[in-house]
Backbone as CSV, one residue per row, in Angstrom:
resi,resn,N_x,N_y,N_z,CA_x,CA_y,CA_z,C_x,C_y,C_z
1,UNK,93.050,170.075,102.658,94.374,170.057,103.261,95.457,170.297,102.199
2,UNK,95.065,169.652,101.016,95.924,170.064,100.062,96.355,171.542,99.646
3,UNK,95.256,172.047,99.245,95.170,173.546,99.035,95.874,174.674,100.073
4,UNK,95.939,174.108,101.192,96.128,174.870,102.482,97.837,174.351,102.066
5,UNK,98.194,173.247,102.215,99.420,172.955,102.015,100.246,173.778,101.302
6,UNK,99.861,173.827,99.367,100.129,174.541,98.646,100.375,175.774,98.772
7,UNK,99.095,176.481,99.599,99.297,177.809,100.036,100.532,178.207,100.966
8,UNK,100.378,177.366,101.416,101.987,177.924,102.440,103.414,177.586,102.084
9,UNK,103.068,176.985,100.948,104.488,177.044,100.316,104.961,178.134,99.817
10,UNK,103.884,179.054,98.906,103.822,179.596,98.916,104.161,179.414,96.892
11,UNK,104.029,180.612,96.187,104.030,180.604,94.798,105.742,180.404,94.043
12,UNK,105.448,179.385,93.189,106.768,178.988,92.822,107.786,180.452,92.318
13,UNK,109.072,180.793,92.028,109.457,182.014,91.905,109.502,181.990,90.142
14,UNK,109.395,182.985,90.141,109.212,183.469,88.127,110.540,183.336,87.912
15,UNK,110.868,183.601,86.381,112.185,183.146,85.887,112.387,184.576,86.577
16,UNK,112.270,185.976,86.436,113.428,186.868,86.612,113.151,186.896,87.947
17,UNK,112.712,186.322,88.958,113.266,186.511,90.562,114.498,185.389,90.441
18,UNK,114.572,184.672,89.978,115.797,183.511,90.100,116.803,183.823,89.220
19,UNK,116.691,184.916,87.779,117.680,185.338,87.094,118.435,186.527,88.491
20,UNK,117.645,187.283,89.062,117.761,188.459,89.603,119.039,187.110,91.179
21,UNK,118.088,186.482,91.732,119.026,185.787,92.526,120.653,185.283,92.362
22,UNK,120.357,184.785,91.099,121.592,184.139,90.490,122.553,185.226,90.520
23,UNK,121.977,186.697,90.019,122.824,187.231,89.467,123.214,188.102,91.319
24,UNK,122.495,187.961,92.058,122.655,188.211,93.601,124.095,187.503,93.703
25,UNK,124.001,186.377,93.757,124.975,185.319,94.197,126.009,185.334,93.621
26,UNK,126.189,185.977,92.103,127.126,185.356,91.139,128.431,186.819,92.027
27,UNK,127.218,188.006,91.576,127.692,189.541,92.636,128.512,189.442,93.655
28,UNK,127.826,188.457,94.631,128.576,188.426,95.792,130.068,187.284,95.752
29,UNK,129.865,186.457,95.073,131.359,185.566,94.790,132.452,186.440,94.055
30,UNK,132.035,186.949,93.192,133.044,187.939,92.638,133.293,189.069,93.479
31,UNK,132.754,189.708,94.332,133.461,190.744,95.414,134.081,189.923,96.155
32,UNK,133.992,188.514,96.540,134.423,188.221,97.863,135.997,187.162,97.020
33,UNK,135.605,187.291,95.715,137.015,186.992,95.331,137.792,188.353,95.262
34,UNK,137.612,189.085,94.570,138.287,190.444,94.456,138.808,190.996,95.802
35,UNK,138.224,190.710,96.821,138.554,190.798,98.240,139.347,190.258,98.710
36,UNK,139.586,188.672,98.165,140.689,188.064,98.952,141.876,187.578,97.923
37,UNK,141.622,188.485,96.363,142.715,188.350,95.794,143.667,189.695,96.028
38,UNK,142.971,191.024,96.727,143.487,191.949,96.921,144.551,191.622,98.400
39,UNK,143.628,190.833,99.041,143.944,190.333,101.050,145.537,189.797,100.312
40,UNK,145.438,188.994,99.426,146.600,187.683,98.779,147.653,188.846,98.412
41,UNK,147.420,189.878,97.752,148.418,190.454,97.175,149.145,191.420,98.307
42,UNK,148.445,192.725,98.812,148.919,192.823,100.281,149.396,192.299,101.184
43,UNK,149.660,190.683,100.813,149.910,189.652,102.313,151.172,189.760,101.637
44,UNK,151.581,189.731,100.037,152.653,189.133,99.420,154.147,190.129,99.808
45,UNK,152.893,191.294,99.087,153.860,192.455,99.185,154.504,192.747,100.302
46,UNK,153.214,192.628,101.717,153.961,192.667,103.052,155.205,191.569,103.495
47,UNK,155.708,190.796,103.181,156.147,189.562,103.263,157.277,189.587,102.153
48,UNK,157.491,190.754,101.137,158.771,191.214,101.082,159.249,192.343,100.629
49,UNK,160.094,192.198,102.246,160.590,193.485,102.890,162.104,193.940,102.632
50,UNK,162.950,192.963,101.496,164.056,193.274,101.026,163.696,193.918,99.560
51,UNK,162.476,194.088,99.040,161.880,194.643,97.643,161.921,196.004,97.626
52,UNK,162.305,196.580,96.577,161.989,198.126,96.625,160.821,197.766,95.924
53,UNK,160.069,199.202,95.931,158.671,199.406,95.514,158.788,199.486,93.716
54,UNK,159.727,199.886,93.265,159.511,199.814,91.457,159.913,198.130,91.486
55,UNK,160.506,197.395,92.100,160.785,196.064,91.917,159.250,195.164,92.016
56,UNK,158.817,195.788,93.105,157.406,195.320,93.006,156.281,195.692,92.505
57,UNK,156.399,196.947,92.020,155.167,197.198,91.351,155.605,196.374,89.633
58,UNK,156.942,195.853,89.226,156.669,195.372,88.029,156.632,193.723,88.241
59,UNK,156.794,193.332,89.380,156.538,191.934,89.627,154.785,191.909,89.978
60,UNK,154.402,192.991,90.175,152.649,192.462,90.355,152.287,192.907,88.552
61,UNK,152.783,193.900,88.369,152.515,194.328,86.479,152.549,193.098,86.307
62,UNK,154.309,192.167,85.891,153.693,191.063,85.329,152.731,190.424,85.437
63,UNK,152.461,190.039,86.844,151.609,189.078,87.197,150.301,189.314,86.546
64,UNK,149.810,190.452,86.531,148.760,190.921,85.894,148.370,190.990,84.473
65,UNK,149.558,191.060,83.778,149.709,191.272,82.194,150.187,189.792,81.303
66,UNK,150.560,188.555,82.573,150.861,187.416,81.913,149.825,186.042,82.807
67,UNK,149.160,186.638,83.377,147.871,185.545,83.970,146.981,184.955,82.983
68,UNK,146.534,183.880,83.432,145.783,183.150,82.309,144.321,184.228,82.391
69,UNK,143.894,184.617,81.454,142.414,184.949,81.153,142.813,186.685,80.877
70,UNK,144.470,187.225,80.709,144.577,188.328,80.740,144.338,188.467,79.288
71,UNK,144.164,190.089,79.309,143.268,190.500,78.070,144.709,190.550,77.185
């Protein structure tokens, strides 16, 4: 019964199926941030409608060029 048990668990996963997963998962959090930091910025821009467009393209520049982790 044991053996049968074991068997249907089935074989523990090797390090690179769980490196390969991780790096599945890590993939998909970073698109689905990039997705809803793009959703965030489009919501902003839509939302003001007294801005000309060079006013806002250097208010997102900053934002981009003075964020924490900017290069």
């Amino acid at each position: 019964m044991l053996a049968y048990s074991l068997l249907r668990l089935g074989p523990e996963p090797s390090a690179s199926e769980r490196l390969v997963s991780k790096a599945s998962s890590l993939r998909s959090q970073l698109e689905h941030g990039l997705k809803e930091t793009i959703y965030n910025m489009f919501s902003w821009v839509r939302d003001q409608p007294d801005r000309d467009l060079d006013g806002l393209m250097k208010d997102i520049d900053h934002l981009f060029l003075h964020s924490e982790g900017s290069l």
